[in-house]
N, C-alpha and C positions, 0 to 999 in steps of 0.2 A: 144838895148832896146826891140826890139821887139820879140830876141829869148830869153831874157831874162823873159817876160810876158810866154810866153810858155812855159816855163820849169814850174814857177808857179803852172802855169794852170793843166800840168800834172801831175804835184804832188800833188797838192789838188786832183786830181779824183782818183789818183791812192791810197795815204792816205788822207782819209777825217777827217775832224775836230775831233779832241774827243769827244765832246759835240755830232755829229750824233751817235755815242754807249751807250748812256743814253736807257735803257730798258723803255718801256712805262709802264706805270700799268697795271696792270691784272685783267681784268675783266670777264665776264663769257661769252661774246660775242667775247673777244679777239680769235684771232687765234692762236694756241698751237701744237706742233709738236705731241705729245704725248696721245691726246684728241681724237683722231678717236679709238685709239689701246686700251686705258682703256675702253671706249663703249662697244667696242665688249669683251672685255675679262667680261666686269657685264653682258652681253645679253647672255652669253652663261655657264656661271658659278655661275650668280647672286652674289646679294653683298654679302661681306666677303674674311677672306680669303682663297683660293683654289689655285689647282694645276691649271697650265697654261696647257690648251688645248696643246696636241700635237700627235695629230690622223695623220693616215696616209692617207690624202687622193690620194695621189700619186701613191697608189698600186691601183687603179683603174684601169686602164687601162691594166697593164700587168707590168712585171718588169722581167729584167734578172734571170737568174737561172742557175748556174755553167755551163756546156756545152752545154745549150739548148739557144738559143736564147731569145725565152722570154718565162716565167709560167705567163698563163693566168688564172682567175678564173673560175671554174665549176661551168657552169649554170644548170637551172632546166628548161629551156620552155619546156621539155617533161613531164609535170607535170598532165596534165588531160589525156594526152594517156598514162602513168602508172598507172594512177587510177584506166582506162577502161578496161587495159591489168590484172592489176588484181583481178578487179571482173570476168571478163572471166574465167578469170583463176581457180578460187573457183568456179564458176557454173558448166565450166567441168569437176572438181572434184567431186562436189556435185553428178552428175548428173552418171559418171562413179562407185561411192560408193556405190548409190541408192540399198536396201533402208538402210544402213548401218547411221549411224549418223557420219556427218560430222565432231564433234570436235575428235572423233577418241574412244581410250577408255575411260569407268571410270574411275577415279581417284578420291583418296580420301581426303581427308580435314587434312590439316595437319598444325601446327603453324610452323612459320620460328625457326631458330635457335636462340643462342644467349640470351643474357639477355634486348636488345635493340633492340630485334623486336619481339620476344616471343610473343606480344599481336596480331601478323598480324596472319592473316590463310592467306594459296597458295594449289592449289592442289600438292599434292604429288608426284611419282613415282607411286606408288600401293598399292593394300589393304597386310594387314599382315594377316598370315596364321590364328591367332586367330580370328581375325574380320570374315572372311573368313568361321571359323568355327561356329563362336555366331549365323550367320546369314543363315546356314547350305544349305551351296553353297560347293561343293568339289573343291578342290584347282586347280584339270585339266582340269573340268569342265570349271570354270572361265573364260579361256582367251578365249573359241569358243564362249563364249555369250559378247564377247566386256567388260570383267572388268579385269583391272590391277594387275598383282599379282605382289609384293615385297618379296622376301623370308628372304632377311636380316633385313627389319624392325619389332621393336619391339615395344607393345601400354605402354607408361609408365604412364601413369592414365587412369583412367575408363570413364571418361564424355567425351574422345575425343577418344577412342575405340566406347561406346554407338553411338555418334553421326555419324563414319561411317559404321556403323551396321543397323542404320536408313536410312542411306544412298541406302543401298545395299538390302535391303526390298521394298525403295519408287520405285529402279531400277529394282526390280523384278517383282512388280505390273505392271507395262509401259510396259515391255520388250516382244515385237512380235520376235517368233523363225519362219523364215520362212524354210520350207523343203530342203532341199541342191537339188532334184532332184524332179520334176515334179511326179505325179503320185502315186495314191493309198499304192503301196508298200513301197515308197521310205519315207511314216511319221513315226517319229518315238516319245517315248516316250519325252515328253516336248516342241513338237512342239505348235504352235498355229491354232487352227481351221481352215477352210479353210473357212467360213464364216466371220473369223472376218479379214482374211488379205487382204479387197476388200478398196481400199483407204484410205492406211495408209500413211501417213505424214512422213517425214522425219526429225529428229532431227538437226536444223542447228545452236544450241547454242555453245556455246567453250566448257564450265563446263558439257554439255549435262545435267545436274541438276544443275541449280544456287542455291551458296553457300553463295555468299554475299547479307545482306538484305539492302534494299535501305532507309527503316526505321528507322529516326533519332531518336532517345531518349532526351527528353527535361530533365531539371534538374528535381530533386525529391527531397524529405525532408528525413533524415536521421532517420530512427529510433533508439528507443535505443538499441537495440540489436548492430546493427552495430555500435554504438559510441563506446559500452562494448569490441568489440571485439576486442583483440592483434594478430593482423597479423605477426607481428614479434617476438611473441613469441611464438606463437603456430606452427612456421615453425622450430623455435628453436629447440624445444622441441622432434617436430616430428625427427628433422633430429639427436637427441641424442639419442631417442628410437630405431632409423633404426640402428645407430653404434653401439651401446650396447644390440643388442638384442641377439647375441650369447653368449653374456658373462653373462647373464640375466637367458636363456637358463640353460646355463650349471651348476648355480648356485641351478636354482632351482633342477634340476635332482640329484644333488649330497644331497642336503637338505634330501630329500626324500629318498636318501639310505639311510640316515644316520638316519631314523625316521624308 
């Protein structure tokens, strides 16, 4: 009887009633397996639905890397002694150039390329032999007075030839030649006075002439001329005059023999 109570006993603990597997109701205090993990997935992705987070925070530390034992991450703490290291570094430039201007040569204003950036200006390579010529600077001249020469480039409209020709007159006016050699005989035609080269400044801009204006333009009201005007036709138009102008040419000269 009594190992018989025991066996009972053991099997009730070991299977318990059915009735203890009845689920309790769900409330919002209840405790839930699942309830920590959905928190953190709204607190970090907000509600809706999104990707489930799965950053790597493991690569912290360091991680294996084919025959090396471990790739660790490149730090920066040398961060304010490269700052230091390289202003040093421009001042004994500066200072070895003296009185030469730091950004190096002229250059001149050119738009980028393309039809997606056409509206940018960058300085150039060098001025072109025409600009060169407008602003009536000789070409070998040029490079001993610190201004760029480009021999391949060509100006293909007039207001951005003019504007480095403006360029090359404001650089004219500024520009101290000082003597290559000390001494009465050694000045020669184009030099600068010896009175005015007594505490001259050094140029320490990049552009040596700044080219970009810092001057915002707020909106404006359209006039009518500009509502009238067809931009796309009149590009049209021009670029059918440019292809047909020999054949235009040759029309008209034949006219004329034959009159």
């Amino acid at each position: 009887l009594a190992q018989a109570t025991w066996l009972e006993q053991r099997q009730s603990s070991i299977h318990p009633a059915p009735s203890a597997f009845v689920p309790a109701p769900y409330t919002s205090t209840s405790p839930h397996l699942f309830l920590p993990f959905a928190s953190h997935l709204v607190t970090m992705t907000g509600a809706g639905n999104h990707v489930i987070p799965n950053v790597h925070f493991r690569k912290v530390n360091g991680m294996t890397k084919g025959q090396h034992y471990r790739a660790y991450f490149r730090t920066w703490f040398d961060q304010p002694a490269k700052a230091k290291r390289r202003s040093q570094t421009r001042k004994a430039k500066a200072a070895k150039i003296f009185p030469r201007p730091v950004g190096g040569l002229l250059r001149p204003v050119v738009h980028c390329p393309t039809s997606r950036y056409n509206m940018k200006v960058r300085l150039g390579r060098g001025f072109s032999l025409d600009e060169l010529k407008e602003a009536g600077i000789p070409v070998n001249l040029a490079p001993t007075i610190g201004i760029a020469v480009d021999w391949r480039r060509k100006n293909r409209n007039l207001e951005g030839m003019q504007a480095n020709v403006d360029r090359l007159k404001l650089y004219q006016s500024k520009l101290v030649v000082f003597p290559k050699r000390a001494g009465a005989k050694n000045v020669k035609k184009g030099d600068t006075p010896k009175s005015e080269l007594k505490n001259v400044a050094q140029n320490t801009l990049k552009e040596i002439i700044p080219f970009r204006s810092k001057e915002k333009t707020g909106p404006m009201a359209l006039a009518q001329g500009m509502k009238d005007f067809k931009a796309f036709r009149t590009m049209r138009k021009a670029r059918a005059d440019k292809k047909k102008l020999g054949k235009r040419m040759k029309e008209e000269a034949e006219n004329k023999k034959a009159e």
